[in-house]
C-alpha positions as CSV (number, residue, x, y, z in Angstrom):
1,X,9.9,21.0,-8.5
2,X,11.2,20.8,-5.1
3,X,14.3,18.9,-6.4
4,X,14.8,21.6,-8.6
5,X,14.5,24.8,-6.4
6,X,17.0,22.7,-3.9
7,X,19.6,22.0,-6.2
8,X,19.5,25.6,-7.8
9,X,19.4,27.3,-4.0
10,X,22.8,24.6,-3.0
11,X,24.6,25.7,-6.1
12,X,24.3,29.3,-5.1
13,X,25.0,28.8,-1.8
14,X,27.6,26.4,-1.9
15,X,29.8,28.3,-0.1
16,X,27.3,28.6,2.8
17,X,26.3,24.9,2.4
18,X,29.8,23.7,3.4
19,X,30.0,25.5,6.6
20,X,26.8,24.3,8.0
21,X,27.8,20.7,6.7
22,X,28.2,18.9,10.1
23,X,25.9,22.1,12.1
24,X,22.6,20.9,13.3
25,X,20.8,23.4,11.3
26,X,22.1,21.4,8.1
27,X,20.1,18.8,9.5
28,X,17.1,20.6,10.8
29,X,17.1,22.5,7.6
30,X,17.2,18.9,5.3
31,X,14.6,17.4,7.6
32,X,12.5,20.3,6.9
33,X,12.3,20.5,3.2
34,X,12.2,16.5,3.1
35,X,9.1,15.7,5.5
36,X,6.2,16.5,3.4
37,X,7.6,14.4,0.6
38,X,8.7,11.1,3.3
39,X,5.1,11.7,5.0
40,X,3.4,11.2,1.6
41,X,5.7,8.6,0.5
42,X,5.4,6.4,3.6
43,X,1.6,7.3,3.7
44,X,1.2,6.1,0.2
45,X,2.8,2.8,1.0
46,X,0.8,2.3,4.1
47,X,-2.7,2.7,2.4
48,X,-1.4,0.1,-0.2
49,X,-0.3,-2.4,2.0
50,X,-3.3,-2.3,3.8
51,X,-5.4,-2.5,0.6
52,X,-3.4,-5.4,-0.1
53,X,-3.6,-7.2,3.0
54,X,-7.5,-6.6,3.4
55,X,-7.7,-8.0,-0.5
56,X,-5.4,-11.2,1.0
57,X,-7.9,-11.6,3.4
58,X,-11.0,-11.8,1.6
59,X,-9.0,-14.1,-0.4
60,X,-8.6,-16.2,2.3
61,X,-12.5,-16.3,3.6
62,X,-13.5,-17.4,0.2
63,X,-11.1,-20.5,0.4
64,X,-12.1,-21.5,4.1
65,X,-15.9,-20.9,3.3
66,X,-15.5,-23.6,-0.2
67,X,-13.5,-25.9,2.4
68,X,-16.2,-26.1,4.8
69,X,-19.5,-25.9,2.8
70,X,-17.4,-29.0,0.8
71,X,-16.6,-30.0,4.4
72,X,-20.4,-30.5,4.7
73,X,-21.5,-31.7,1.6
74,X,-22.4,-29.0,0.0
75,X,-22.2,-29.2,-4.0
76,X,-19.8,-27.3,-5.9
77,X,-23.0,-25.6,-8.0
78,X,-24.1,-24.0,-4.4
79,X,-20.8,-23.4,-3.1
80,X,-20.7,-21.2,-6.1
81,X,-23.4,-19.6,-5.7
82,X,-23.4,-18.5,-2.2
83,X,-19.6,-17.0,-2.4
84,X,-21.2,-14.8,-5.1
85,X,-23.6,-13.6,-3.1
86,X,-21.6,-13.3,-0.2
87,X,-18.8,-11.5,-1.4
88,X,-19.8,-10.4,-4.7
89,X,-18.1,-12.4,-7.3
90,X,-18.9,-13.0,-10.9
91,X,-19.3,-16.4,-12.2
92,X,-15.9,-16.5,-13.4
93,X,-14.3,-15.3,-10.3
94,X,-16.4,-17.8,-8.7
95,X,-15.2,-20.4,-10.3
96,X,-11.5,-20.1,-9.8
97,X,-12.0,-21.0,-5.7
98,X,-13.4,-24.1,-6.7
């Protein structure tokens, strides 16, 4: 909607728009009505790359924990069942980090 009430307000005010072309208040004006929207943008990717990196992470715990319970001897069966108790997998999610 923001898009729309911009390109409606630049059309009937193009004249004024080309005189402040190269003013700071073309700029200040710009950044203004475009913050909100980069803020939420750039929030938005933050929170996903963090949700992504955390998931990575876990991902990487369950490998290193099957290594070294293997490591010690530990049969698959077990292995199994203690990464679904410790980071509440199903069977078959289980099953893929053996």
């Amino acid at each position: 909607m923001a898009d729309s009430v911009l390109e409606v307000s630049l059309k009937a005010n193009k004249q004024v728009v080309q005189e402040m072309i190269g003013d700071d208040r073309m700029y200040e004006a710009l950044i203004e009505l475009m913050e909100p929207r980069l803020v939420l943008r750039d929030q938005t990717k933050i929170e996903e790359g963090i949700r992504q990196g955390m998931q990575q992470g876990i991902q990487e715990g369950i490998r290193r924990t099957v290594n070294a319970l293997r490591k010690f001897g530990v049969k698959d069966a077990e292995v199994k069942t203690a990464i679904m108790e410790n980071y509440g997998l199903s069977g078959e999610d289980a099953e893929e980090y053996l």
